[in-house]
PAZAPA-4460 file (N, C-alpha, C; in steps of 0.05 Angstrom, whole numbers, plus 32768, in hexadecimal, padded with zeros to 4 digits):
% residues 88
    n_x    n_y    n_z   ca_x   ca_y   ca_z    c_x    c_y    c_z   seq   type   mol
   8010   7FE8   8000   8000   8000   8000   8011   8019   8000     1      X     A
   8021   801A   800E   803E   802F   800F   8040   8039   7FFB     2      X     A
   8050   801B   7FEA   805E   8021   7FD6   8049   802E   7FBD     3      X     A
   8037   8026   7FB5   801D   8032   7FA0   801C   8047   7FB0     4      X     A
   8012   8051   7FCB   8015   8073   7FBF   8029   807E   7FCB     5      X     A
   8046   8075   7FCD   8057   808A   7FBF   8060   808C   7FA8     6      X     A
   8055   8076   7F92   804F   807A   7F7F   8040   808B   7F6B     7      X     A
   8028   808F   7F7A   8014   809B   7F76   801B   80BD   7F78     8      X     A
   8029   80BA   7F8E   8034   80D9   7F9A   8041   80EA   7F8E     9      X     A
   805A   80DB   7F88   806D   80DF   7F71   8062   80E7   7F51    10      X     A
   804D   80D8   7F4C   8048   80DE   7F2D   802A   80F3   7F2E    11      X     A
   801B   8105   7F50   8013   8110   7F4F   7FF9   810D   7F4B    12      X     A
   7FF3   80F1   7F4D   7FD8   80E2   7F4D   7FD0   80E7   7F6A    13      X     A
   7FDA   80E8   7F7D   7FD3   80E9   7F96   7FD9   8106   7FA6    14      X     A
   7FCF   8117   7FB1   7FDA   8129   7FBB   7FD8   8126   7FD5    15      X     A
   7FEC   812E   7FF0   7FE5   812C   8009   7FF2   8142   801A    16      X     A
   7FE0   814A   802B   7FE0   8168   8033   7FFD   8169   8045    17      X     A
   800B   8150   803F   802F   815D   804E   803A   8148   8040    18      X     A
   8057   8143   8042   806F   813C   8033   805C   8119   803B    19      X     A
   8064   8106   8025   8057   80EB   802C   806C   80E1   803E    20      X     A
   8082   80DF   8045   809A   80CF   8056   8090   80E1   8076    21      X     A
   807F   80F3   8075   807A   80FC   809C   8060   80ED   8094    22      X     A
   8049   80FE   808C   802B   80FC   8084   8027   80DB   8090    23      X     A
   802D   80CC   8076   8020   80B5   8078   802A   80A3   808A    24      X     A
   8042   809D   8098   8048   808C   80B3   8039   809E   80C5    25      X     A
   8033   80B2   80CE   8024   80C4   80DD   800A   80B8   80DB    26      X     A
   7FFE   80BA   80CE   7FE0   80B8   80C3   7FD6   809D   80C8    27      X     A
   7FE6   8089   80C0   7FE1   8070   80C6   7FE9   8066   80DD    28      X     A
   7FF7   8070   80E5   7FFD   8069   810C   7FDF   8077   811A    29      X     A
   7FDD   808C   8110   7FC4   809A   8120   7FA7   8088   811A    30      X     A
   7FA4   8077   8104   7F8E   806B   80FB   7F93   804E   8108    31      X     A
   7FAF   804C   8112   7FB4   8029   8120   7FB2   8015   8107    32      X     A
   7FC0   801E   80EC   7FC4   800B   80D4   7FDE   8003   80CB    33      X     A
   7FE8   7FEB   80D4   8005   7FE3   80D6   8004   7FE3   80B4    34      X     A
   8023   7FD6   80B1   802C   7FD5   8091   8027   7FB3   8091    35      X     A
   8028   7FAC   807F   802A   7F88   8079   803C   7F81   8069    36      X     A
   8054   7F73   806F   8062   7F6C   805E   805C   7F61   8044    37      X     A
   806E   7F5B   802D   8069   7F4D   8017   806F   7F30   801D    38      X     A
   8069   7F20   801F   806B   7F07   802E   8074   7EF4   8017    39      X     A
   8080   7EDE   801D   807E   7ECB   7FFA   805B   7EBF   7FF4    40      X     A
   8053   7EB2   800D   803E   7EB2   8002   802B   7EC1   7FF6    41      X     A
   802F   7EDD   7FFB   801B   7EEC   7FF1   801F   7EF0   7FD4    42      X     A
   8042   7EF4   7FC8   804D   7EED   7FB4   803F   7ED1   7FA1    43      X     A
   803F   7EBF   7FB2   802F   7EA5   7F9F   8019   7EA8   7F9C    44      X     A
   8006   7EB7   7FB1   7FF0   7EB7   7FB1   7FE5   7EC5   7F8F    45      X     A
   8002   7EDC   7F8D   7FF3   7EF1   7F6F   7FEF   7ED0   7F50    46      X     A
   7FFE   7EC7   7F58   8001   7EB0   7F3F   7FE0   7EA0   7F41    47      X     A
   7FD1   7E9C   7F4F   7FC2   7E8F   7F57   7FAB   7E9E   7F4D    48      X     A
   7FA8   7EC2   7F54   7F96   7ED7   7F4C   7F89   7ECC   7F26    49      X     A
   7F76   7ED1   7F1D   7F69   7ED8   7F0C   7F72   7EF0   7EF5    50      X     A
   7F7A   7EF0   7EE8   7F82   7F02   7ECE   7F6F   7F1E   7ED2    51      X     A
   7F5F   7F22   7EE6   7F4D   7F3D   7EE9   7F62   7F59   7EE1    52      X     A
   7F74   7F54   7EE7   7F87   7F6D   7EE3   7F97   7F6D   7EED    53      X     A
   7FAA   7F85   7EDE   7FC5   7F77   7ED6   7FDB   7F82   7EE6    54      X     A
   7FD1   7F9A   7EED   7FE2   7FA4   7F01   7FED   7F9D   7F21    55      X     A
   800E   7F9A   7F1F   8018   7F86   7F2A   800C   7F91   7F4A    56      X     A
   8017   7FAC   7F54   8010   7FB0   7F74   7FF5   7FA7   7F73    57      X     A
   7FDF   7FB0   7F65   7FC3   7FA5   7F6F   7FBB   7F8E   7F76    58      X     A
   7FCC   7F77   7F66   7FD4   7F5F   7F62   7FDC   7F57   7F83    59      X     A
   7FE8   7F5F   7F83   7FF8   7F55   7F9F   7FED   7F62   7FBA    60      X     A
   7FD8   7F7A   7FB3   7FCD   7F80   7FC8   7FB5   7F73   7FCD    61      X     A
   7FA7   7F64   7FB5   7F97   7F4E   7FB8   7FA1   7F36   7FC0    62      X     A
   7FB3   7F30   7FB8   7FC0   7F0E   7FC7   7FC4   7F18   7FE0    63      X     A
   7FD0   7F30   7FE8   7FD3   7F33   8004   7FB8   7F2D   8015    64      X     A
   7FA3   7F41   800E   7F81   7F40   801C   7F7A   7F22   8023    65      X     A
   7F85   7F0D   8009   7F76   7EF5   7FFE   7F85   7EE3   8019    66      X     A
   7FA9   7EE2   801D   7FA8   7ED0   802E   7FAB   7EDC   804C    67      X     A
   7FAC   7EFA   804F   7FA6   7EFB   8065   7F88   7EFC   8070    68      X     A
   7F6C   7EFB   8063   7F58   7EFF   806D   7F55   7F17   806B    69      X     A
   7F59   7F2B   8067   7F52   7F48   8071   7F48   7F5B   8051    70      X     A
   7F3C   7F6A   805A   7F2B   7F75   8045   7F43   7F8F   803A    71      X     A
   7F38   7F93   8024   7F48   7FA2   800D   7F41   7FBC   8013    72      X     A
   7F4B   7FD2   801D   7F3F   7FEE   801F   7F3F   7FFE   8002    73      X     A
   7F33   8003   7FF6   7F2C   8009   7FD9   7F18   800E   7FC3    74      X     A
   7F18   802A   7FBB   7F04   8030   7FAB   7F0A   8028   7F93    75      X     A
   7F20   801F   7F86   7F27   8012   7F67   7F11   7FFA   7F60    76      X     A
   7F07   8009   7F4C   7EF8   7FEE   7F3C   7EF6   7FD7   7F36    77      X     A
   7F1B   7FD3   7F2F   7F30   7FCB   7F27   7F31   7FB0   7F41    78      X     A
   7F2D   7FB1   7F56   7F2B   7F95   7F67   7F0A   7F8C   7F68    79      X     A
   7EF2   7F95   7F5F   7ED8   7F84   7F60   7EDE   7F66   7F5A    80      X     A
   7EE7   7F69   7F40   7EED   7F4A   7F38   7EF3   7F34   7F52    81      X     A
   7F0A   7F39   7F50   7F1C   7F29   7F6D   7F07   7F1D   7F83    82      X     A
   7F0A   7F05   7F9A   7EFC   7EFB   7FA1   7F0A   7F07   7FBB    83      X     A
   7F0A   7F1F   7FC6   7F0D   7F31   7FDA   7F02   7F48   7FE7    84      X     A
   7EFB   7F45   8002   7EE9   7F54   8006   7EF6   7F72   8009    85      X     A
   7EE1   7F88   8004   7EED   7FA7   7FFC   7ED9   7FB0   800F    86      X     A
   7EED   7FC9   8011   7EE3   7FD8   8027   7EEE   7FF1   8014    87      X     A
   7ED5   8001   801C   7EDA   8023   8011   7EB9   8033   8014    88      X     A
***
């Protein structure tokens, strides 16, 4: 999740009302939302996903949801497909 929006940040898709390296470790400590590693399984898990789309982070932020149980925070259209539950 990090890494997509400082991606996002960088190419200006995302704007956030202070520098993202204070802002967002701030923001998410104050909401009590740890980070999740990239795990291998979650890695095998993307091979296993459905051809829904192609984009690799989304990919892996669904295998992540899929074997930890936990729901996908997300307004992208782009995960309906996927057999994961969304939250937004």
């Amino acid at each position: 999740m990090v890494h997509e929006l400082a991606i996002k940040s960088a190419l200006g898709r995302i704007v956030f009302p202070a520098p993202l390296r204070t802002y967002l470790p701030r923001e998410l400590s104050r909401q009590g939302i740890g980070s999740l590693p990239v795990e291998q399984a979650h890695a095998l898990e993307t091979a296993e996903l459905p051809p829904h789309h192609r984009d690799p982070f989304d990919r892996m932020l669904v295998a992540q949801a899929r074997v930890e149980r936990l729901p996908l925070v997300s307004a992208d259209p782009a995960f309906r497909p996927y057999d994961v539950r969304l939250l937004w």
